[in-house]
Phi, psi and omega in degrees: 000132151331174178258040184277173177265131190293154175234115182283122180232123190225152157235133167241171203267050200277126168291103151193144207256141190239073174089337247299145175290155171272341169205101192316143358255014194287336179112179204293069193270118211326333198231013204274147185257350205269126183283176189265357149319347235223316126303277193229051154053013169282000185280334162236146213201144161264152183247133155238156166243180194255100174299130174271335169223170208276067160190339173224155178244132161280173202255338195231142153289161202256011187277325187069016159189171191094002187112139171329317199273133194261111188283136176279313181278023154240061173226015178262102183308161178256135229267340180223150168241107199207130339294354180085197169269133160331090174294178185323119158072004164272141183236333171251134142304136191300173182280141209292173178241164178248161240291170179258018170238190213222130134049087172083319172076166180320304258221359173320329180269024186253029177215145171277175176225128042241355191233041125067059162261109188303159200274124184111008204258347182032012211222172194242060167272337172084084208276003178241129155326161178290123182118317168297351219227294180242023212026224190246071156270144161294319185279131170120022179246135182320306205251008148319087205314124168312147159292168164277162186261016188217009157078179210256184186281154192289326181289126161314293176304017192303137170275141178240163160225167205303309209282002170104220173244013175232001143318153131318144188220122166331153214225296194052224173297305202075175151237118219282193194253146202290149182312129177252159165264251167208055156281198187302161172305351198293351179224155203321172195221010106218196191230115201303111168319294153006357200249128167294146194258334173066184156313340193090174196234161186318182194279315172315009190219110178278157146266221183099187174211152148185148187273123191220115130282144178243143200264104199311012172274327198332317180271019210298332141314351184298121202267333177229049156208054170277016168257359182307124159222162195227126192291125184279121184236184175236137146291175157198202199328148181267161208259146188265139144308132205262160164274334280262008158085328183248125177268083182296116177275134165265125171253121204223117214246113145237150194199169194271130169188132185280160171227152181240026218298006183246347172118020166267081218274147200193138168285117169263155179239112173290142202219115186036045168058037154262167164172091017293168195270210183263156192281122133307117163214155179208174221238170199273134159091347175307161177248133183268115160247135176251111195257111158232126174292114188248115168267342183325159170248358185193051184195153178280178167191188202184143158235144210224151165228102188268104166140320157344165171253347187055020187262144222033035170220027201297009175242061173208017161329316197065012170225120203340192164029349192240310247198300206175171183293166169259156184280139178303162185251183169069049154105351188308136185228182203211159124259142176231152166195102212217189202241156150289062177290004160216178162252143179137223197241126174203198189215162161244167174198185162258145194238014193265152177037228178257023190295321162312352170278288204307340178148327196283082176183152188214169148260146193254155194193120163240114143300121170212199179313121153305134169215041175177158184246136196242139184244351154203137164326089177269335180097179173316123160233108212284110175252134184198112186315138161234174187225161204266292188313163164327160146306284167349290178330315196279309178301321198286318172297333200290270199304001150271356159119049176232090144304115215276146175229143178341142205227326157200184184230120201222145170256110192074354176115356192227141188157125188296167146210154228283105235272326177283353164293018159201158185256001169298152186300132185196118183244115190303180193019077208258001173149113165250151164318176155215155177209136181260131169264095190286140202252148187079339178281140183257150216216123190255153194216118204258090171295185189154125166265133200234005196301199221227283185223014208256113160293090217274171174199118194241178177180180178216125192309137136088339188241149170259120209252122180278116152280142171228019168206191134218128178056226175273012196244124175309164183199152178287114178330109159260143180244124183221186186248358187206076170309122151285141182219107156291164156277177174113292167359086191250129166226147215216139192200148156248125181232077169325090210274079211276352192288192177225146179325142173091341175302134167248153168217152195264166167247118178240138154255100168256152184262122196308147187272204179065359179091039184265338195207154162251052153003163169256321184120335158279351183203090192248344164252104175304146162227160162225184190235124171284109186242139135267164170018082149115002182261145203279112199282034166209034168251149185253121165306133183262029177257165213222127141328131124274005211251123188258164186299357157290309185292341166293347225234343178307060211270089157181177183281167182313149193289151204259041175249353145263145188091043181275130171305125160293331151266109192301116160241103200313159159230127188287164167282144194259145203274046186154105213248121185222131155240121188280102165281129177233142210222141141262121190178172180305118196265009186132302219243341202229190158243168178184159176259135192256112159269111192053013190092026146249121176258155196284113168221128180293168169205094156007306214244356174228061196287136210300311154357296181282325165274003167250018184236329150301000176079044167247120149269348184321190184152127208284148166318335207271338199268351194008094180256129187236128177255139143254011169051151183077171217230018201220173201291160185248170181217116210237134168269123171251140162240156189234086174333310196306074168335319169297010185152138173261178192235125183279080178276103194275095160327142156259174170102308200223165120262158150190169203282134170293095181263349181187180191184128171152187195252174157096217177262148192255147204253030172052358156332133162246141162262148207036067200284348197258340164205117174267135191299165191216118202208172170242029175203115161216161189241132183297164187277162147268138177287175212229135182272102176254181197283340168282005192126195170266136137283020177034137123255189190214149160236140179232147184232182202174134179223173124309110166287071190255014199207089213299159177176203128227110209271071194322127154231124176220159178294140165305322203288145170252003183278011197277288197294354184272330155274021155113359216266052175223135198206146178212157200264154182234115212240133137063071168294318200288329195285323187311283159347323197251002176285167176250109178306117160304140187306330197290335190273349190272336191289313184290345168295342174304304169318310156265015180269322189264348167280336179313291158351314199246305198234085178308101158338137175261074195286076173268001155268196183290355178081026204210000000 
């Protein structure tokens, strides 16, 4: 047995309706009548909780944030202690450590693997009620209706029916297909006069048409795609952003609600009593309003729509201390209202403190040009390390010097674990995702990595994955056996659905090995289960991996000779070059990660926007603000010091370009220097301990400065940035000074300087 403390467990029953959305799958749309029961019988849930004694439950954590139900596991020491505290005059952190437990944890052989179905029990049934597992989240649920393939319809109120998105579906305008050149058939053979031209898309995205070939040797290296290849296509024209007029409305609820999603109960914090929360989705050029509610009862919060441009809207960012204030708890609300400004698959989350680990994030979805072809949507598929303890708990151990490490791996929100490694509430066979595969059909699958600190690597037995996107950017098809995924991260793959009625096949997320992620060790790999046709959908699949232990072992993304964009963006001499150092070490008291030898701490209560928007620039050293001056692209070198860890560097703001990547000094080399990959997330390597010594690695980006704001680039991961890995750029002051700031964002510092006032916040991390 693990070294848990025993627990006495019991339940009780709180009767309750959470928000539910009205029209599936967007979350609460303003004017749609139809529930989301009506789909997958989810709308109203009971919540339980765990008795500590057999009449009573406590009313408060003793933690002082996360939810009513008082978690055993976070009073559970973390089986390693790393880095621990400094002593006098240590200044480098010990070497990271690897996880201490085996596989399955002591108690493995009382489980089949891969998805931990106690022995003898045989069957994929799902032993927790509706409500328990995920409150009335949809995902991962069998019969949850696929998106449309033509995007939504133009009225916002559009009628749906019970049968779903696999109903006939209004049509509206639709969207046409990306403009082609005279590449290969994967694309439309023209492009429809018809397509609305709208205001135009930023100025960083020229229009025009040109053609770049490519070569299918281009991956033939590749150390974690070795099976990859790549389809020779023509770019061509970049596609105009549409006008379309319409504004899809969110009502967006967060709040405290226990969950089980591994059959491990933890207070999660939650979005309209989801967990993953409800999907966005819009149409390419519509405007997103976010009606948000903070139910929290004694922490602020923030929602981030990640990968958006924000333009002309850099203060709906959603992140604290940099854009606004945080929204009040106890019912305190927001308006947000901003544009679709790109397409594809992406998320949202809170961006306040580490809170988005603990449950507060969903996934977005923009519809726009097709630009390959697919006959069904399966939608978001969320891959993310999870944990037993709190969010809170885990910060509060991070910043005495514990980095907490991952306890499972989950899909959709969902994934067993193997229950007698601990004597704490855990209820075995508690449920995995599932998904229907139609044989012969080809199936777009919206990856996200939504995790904490973990880098996934996903595949499907037996089946082979076409990437046609990365993050928000269309890419030249490539075919490979294994997606990396940092966090932050999206890749959108088509999966030809080569099996025969009656197959089940597993879906694996694994968490990359080698130190890519921190594990505990039992259970570092999701599985969900893949039924076709005519298959019996509580039977366990018997298929095997192909994905070998280099490529799991493989810590950084797919090579940047894969993923070429289809729309060509030149790349400029850039008017301004900065090399950035990033370091881990001691300030005296704790280790934090160092931006040039400043870690980052936010103020709440003074977001740097709002003061660079009175024309005050003065700015605390602690806040690490970088001006490049000029209107023109910046080329920014990062190096990465560090041993502990690489970093998932997420730009807000932007795209931007990858121009190289690798250790020691970069030899001013661009890889594709005539298209360069382009992403709002890529990962630095970890540096490398050789016999000479630490190597650095290095990543060099490269942007437009097009978009007056103040722009955050941080690490993803989140105990990095909550220990200081945050750092932001301040673009085009002047412009900022003459825009006109909506009033509701100038409104919440009062609210919170006067709820503050009385309930001093406890900001024990950078607050990010």
């Amino acid at each position: 047995m693990v070294a848990y403390a025993p627990y006495v467990a019991g339940t009780a029953a709180l009767s309750s309706v959470y928000n539910v959305p009205t029209g599936f799958p967007g979350g609460l749309n303003a004017t749609s009548t139809v529930k989301t029961d009506e789909y997958c019988g989810v709308a109203t849930v009971t919540v339980y909780e765990y008795l500590d004694e057999p009449t009573a439950y406590p009313t408060s954590n003793t933690h002082g944030h996360g939810g009513p139900y008082y978690n055993p596991y976070n009073d559970i020491p973390q089986p390693v202690i790393w880095p621990g505290l400094p002593s006098a005059g240590q200044t480098d952190a010990p070497p990271r450590p690897t996880p201490p437990f085996e596989y399955g944890g002591p108690a493995k052989d009382s489980y089949d693997a891969p998805a931990w179905i106690p022995k003898g029990h045989g069957k994929l049934d799902g032993s927790l009620p509706d409500g328990k597992q995920n409150g009335n989240s949809y995902w991962g649920e069998l019969d949850c209706p696929h998106l449309p393939l033509t995007g939504l319809p133009d009225d916002p109120s559009y009628p749906t029916t019970t049968g779903g998105y696999d109903a006939p579906y209004p049509t509206g305008s639709g969207y046409p297909y990306y403009p082609s050149g005279s590449g290969s058939g994967a694309y439309s053979s023209g492009y429809p006069s018809g397509y609305p031209s709208g205001s135009g898309y930023p100025s960083v995205y020229p229009s025009g048409s040109v053609t770049v070939s490519y070569s299918s040797s281009a991956s033939a290296s590749a150390s974690n795609s070795a099976n990859s290849t790549t389809t020779s296509t023509s770019v061509a024209a970049c596609p105009t952003m549409p006008d379309t007029g319409v504004t899809r409305t969110y009502d967006m609820h967060v709040s405290y609600q226990t969950i089980a999603p591994d059959g491990v109960t933890r207070n999660g914090l939650v979005v309209n009593g989801q967990f993953p929360g409800p999907l966005v989705e819009a149409n390419w050029g519509d405007w997103i309003l976010f009606k948000i509610t903070n139910d929290l009862t004694d922490e602020g919060t923030t929602l981030h729509a990640h990968g958006l441009l924000q333009t002309t809207t850099s203060w709906y960012d959603g992140v604290p201390a940099v854009d606004q204030c945080p929204i009040t708890p106890n019912g305190g609300t927001f308006d947000m209202l901003f544009r679709a400004d790109r397409y594809g698959t992406s998320w949202w989350h809170s961006h306040y403190s580490a809170q988005y680990s603990g449950g507060a994030h969903g996934p977005m979805v923009i519809y726009g040009p097709k630009h390959a072809e697919y006959d069904i949507d399966i939608g978001p598929v969320l891959l993310e390390d999870w944990f037993h303890a709190d969010y809170y708990s885990l910060v509060e151990g991070l910043m005495a010097g514990v980095i907490p490490l991952s306890n499972n791996n989950l899909i959709n929100g969902k994934m067993q674990y193997p229950c007698a490694n601990t004597t704490l509430p855990c209820d075995a066979n508690a449920g995995i995702s599932k998904f229907k595969f139609e044989s012969g059909k080809k199936h777009l699958l919206r990856l996200i990595n939504a995790g904490a600190e973990g880098t996934e690597k996903f595949s499907i037995d037996g089946h082979t994955l076409t990437v046609v996107a990365q993050d928000y950017v269309p890419v030249e098809p490539y075919e490979t056996n294994v997606v990396t995924l940092a966090i932050g991260q999206r890749t959108d793959v088509i999966v030809e659905a080569t099996g025969e009625p009656g197959d089940a096949y597993w879906m694996r997320a694994s968490l990359a090995t080698q130190r890519c992620a921190l594990p505990d060790g039992i259970s570092p790999n999701a599985v969900a289960a893949i039924y076709y046709e005519d298959a019996d959908t509580d039977s366990v699949p018997t298929t095997e991996t192909d994905v070998t232990a280099d490529q799991l072992a493989a810590c950084h993304n797919d090579p940047l000779t894969d993923g070429i964009p289809l729309c060509k963006i030149p790349l400029e001499e850039p008017e301004h070059t900065q090399t950035i150092d990033l370091t881990f070490g001691s300030n005296g008291t704790n280790f934090l990660w160092f931006v040039d030898n400043s870690s980052y701490r936010g103020d709440y209560n003074n977001p740097t926007l709002l003061q660079a928007k009175s024309g005050n620039f003065e700015f605390d050293d602690e806040w690490n603000v970088y001006e490049f001056g000029g209107n023109g692209s910046v080329r920014i070198h990062l190096v990465n010091h560090g041993l502990a860890g690489g970093h998932p560097m997420h730009l807000h703001g932007h795209d931007f370009h990858v121009l190289a990547e690798g250790f020691g000094d970069w030899d001013g080399t661009v890889t594709n220097a005539g298209n360069t990959v382009r992403r709002d997330v890529q990962f630095l390597q970890n540096a490398q301990n050789t016999t000479d010594g630490v190597v650095p690695s290095y990543m060099v980006l490269q942007y437009t400065q097009d978009n007056p704001g103040l722009w955050p680039l941080h690490c993803h991961l989140a105990w990095h940035v909550s220990a200081g890995l945050f750092l932001q750029v301040l673009e085009r002051k002047e412009d900022i000074v003459k825009q006109d700031f909506d009033a509701d964002v100038l409104a919440l510092c009062p609210l919170w300087d006067a709820y503050t006032a009385g309930n001093p916040p406890n900001q024990i991390d950078s607050g990010l």
